[in-house]
ChimeraX commands (.cxc) that place a marker at each C-alpha (Angstrom):
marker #1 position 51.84,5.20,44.87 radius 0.5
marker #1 position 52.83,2.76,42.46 radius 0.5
marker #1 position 50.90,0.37,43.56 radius 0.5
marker #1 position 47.46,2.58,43.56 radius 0.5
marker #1 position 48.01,3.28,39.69 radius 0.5
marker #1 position 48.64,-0.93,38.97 radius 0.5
marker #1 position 45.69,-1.16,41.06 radius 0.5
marker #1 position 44.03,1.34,39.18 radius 0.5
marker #1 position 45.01,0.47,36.00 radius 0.5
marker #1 position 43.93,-3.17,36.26 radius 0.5
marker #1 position 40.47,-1.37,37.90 radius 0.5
marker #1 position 40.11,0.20,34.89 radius 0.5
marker #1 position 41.13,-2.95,32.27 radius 0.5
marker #1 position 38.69,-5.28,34.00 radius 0.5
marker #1 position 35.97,-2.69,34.03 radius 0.5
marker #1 position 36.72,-2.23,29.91 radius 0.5
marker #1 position 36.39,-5.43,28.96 radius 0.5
marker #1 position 33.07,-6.11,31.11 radius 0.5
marker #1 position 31.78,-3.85,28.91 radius 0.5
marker #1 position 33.01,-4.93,26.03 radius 0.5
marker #1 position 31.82,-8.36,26.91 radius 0.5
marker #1 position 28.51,-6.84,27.87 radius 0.5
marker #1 position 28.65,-4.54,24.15 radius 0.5
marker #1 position 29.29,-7.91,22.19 radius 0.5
marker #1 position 26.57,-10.31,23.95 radius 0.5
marker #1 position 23.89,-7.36,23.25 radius 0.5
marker #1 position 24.90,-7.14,19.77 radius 0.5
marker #1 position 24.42,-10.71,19.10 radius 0.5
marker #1 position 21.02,-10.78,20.42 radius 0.5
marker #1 position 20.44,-8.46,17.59 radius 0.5
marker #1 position 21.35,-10.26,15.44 radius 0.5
marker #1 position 19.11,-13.13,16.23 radius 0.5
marker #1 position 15.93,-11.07,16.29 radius 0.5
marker #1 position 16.89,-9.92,13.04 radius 0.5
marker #1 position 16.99,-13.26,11.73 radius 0.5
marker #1 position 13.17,-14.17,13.09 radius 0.5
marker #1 position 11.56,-11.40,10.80 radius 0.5
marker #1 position 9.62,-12.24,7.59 radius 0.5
marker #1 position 11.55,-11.21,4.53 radius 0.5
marker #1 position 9.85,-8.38,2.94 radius 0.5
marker #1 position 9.88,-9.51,-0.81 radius 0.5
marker #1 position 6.95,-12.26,0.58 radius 0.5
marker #1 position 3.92,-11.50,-1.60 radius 0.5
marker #1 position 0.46,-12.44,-2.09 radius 0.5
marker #1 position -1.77,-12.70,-5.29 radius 0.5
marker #1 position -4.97,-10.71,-3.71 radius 0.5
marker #1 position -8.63,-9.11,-5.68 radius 0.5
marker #1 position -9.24,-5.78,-4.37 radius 0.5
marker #1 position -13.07,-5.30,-4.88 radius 0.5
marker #1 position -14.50,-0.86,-4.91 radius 0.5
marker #1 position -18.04,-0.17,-4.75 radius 0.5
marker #1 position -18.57,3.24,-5.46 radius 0.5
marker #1 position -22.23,5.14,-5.04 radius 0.5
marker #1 position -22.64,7.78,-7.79 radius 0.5
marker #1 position -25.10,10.02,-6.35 radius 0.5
marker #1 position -28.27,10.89,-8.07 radius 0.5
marker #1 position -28.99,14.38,-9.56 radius 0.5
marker #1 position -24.90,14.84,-10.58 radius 0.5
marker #1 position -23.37,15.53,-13.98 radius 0.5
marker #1 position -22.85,11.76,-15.48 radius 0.5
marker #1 position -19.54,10.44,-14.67 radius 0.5
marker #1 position -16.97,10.32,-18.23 radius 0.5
marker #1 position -13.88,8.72,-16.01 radius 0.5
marker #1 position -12.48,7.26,-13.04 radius 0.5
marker #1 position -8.81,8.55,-12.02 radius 0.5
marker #1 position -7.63,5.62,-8.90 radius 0.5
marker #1 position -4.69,6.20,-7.76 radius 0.5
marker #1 position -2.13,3.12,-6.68 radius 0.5
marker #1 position -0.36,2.86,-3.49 radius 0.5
marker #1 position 3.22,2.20,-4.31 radius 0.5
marker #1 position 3.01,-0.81,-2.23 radius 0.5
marker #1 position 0.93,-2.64,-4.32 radius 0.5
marker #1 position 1.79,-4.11,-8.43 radius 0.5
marker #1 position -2.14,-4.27,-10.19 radius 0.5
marker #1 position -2.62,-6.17,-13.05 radius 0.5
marker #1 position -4.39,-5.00,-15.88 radius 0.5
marker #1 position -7.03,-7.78,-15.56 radius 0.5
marker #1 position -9.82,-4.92,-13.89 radius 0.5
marker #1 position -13.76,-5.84,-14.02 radius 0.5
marker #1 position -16.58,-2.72,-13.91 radius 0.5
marker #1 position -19.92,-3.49,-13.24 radius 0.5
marker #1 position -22.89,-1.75,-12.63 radius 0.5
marker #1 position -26.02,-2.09,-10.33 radius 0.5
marker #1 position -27.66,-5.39,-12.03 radius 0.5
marker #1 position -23.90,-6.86,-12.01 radius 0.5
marker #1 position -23.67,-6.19,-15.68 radius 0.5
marker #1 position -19.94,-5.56,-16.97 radius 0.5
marker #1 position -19.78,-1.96,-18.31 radius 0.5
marker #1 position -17.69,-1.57,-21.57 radius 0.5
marker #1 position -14.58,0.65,-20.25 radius 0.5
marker #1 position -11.35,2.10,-21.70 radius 0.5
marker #1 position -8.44,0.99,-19.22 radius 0.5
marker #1 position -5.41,3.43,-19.11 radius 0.5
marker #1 position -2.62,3.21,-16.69 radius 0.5
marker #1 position -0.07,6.84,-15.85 radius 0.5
marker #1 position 2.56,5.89,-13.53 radius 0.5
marker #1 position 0.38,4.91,-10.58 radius 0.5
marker #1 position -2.55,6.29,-11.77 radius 0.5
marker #1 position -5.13,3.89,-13.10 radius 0.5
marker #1 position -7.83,5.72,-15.75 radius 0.5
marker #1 position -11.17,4.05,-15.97 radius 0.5
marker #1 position -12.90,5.93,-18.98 radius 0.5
marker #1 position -16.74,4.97,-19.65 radius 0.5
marker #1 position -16.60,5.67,-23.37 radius 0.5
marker #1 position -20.07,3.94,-24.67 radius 0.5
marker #1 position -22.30,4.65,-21.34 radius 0.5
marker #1 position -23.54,7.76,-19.54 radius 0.5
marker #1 position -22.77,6.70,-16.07 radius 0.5
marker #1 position -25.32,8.36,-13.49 radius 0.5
marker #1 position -27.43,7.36,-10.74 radius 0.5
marker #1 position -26.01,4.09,-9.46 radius 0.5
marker #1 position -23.34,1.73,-8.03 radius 0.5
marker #1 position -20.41,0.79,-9.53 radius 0.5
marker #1 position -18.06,-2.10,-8.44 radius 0.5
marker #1 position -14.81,-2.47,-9.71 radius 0.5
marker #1 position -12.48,-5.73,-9.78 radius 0.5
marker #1 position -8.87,-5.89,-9.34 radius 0.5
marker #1 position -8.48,-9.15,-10.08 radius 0.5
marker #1 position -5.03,-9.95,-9.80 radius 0.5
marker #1 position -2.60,-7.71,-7.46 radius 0.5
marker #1 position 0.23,-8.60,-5.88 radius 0.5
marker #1 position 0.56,-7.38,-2.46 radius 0.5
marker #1 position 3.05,-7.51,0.19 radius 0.5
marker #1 position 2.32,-10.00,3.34 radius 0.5
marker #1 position 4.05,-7.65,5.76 radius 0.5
marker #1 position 3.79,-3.62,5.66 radius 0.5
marker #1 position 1.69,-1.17,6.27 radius 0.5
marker #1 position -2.12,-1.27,4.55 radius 0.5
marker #1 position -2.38,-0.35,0.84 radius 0.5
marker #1 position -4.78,2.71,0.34 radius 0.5
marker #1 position -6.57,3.73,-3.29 radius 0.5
marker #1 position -6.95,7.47,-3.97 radius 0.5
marker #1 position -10.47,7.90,-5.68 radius 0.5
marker #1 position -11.35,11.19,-7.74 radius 0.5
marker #1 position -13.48,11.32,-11.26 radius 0.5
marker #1 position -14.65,13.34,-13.78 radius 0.5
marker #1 position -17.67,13.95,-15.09 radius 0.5
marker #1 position -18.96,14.84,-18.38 radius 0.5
marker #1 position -18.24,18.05,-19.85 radius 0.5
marker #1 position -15.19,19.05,-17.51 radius 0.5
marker #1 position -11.81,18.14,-16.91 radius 0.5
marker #1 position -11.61,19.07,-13.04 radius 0.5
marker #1 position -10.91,15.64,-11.33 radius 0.5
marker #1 position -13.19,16.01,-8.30 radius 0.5
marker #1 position -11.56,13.86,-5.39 radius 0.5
marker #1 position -14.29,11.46,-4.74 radius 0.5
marker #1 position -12.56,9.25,-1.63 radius 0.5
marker #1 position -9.96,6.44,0.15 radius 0.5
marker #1 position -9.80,2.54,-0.04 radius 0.5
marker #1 position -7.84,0.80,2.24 radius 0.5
marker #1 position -7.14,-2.86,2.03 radius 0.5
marker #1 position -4.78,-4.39,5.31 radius 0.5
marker #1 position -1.53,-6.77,4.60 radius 0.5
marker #1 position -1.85,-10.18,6.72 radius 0.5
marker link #1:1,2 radius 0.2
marker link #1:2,3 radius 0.2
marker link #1:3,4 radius 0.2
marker link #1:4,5 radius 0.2
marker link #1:5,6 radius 0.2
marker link #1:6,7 radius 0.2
marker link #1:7,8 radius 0.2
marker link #1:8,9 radius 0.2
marker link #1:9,10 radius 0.2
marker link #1:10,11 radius 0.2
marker link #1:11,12 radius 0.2
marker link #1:12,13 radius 0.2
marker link #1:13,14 radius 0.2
marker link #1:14,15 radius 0.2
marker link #1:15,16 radius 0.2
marker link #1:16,17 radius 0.2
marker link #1:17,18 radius 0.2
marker link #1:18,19 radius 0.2
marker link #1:19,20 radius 0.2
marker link #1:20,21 radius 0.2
marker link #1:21,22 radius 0.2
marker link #1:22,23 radius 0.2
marker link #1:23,24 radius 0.2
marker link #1:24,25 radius 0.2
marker link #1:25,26 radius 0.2
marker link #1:26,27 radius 0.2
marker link #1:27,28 radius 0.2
marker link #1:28,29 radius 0.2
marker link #1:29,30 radius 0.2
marker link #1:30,31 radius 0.2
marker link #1:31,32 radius 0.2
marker link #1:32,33 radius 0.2
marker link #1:33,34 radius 0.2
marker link #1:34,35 radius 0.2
marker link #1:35,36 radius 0.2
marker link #1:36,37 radius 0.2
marker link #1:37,38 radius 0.2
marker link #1:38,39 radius 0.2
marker link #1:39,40 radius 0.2
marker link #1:40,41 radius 0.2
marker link #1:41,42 radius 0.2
marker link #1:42,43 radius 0.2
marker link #1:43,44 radius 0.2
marker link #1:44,45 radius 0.2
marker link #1:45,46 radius 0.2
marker link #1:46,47 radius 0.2
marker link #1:47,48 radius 0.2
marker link #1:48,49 radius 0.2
marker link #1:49,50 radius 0.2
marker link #1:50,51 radius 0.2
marker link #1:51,52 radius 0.2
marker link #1:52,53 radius 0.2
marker link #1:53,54 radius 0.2
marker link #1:54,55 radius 0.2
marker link #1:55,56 radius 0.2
marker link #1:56,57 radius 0.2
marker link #1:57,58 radius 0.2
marker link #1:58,59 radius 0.2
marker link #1:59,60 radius 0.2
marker link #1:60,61 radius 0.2
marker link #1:61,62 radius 0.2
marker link #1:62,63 radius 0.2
marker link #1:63,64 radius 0.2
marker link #1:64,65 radius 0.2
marker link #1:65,66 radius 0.2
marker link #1:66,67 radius 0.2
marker link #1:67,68 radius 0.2
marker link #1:68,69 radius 0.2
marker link #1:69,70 radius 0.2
marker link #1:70,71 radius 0.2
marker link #1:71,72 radius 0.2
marker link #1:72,73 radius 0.2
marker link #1:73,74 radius 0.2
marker link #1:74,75 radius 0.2
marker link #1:75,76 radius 0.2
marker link #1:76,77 radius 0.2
marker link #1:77,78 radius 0.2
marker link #1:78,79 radius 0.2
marker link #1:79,80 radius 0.2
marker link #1:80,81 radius 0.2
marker link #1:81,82 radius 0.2
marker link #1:82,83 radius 0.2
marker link #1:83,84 radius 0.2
marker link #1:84,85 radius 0.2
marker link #1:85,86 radius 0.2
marker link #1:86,87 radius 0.2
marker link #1:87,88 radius 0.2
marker link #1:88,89 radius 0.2
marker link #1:89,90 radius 0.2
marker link #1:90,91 radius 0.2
marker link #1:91,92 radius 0.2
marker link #1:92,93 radius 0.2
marker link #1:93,94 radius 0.2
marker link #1:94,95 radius 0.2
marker link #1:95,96 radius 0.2
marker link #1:96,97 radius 0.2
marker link #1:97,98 radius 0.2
marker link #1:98,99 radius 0.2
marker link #1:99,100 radius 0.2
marker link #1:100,101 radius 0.2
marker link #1:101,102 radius 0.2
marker link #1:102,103 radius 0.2
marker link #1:103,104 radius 0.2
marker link #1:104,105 radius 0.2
marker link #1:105,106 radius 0.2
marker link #1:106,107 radius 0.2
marker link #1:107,108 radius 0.2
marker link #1:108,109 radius 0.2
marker link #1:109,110 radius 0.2
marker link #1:110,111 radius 0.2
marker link #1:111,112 radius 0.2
marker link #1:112,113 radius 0.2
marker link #1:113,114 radius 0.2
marker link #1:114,115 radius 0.2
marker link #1:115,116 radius 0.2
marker link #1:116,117 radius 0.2
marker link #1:117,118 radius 0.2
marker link #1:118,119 radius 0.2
marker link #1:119,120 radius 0.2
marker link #1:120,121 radius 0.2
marker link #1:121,122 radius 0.2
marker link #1:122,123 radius 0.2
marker link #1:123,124 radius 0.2
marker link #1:124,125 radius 0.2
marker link #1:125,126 radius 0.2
marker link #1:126,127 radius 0.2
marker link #1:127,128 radius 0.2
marker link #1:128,129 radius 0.2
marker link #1:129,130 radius 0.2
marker link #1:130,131 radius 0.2
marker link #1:131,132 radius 0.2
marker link #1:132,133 radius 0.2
marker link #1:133,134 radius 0.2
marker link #1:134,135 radius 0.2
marker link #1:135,136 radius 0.2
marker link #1:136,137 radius 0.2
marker link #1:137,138 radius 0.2
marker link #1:138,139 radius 0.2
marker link #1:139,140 radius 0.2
marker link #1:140,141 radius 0.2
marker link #1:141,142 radius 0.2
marker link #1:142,143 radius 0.2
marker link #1:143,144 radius 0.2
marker link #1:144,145 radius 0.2
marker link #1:145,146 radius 0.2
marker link #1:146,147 radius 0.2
marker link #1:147,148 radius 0.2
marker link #1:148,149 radius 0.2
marker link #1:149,150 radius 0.2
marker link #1:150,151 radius 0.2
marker link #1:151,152 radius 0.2
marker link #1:152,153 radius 0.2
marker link #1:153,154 radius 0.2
view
């Protein structure tokens, strides 16, 4: 009997530290993997370029409300143009993450708009960064939600 329970009990040491053994190896190649991925503080100086279509027959357009993705740091060096790539005169605000275009000289109607981010620092790695578009328009202070922009990390 005594000999079944050394048995046992050396059974039973041998099998622990197999898996101990087996416990540590595992966690080392964990380790390693986590060693092989890109730091996430690597950024990238990027332009993120809108075109917008304001649709003809609508109430003139008095702002444009974008909304920032948290993942992304814009500078406030921002272009607006309009059809005939002329740079439209515009009152830059910025609320938190919000980023307030306001077109105080021109009724904007009936055409295409492009807007410049020139300088933005986003992330290499991460998921995409995606704008949140609404406006107003003249006369009103509902923001109408107007659309999305996404722009991929690489």
């Amino acid at each position: 009997m005594k000999k079944t329970l050394i048995y046992t009990g050396t059974v039973f040491a041998l099998a622990t530290t197999a898996f101990i053994s087996f416990s540590h190896a595992s966690a080392k190649e964990t380790n390693i993997e986590n060693n092989l991925e890109y730091p996430t503080n690597s950024w990238r100086l990027v332009k993120h370029t809108f075109r917008l279509n304001i649709p003809q027959n609508n109430n003139a357009l008095s702002q444009l409300i974008i909304e920032t993705p948290s993942t992304v740091a814009v500078s406030n060096d921002i272009d607006v143009f309009d059809t005939n790539s002329q740079k439209i005169n515009t009152n830059i605000s910025v609320n938190g993450k919000n980023i307030i275009i306001d077109f105080p000289e021109k009724v904007i109607f009936n055409t295409k708009l492009l807007v410049n981010f020139n300088k933005v620092q986003q992330p290499v790695t991460g998921p995409a960064s995606v704008y949140k578009f609404s406006a107003k328009v003249l006369g009103s202070e509902i923001e109408i939600p107007v659309g999305t922009a996404q722009f991929p990390t690489f």
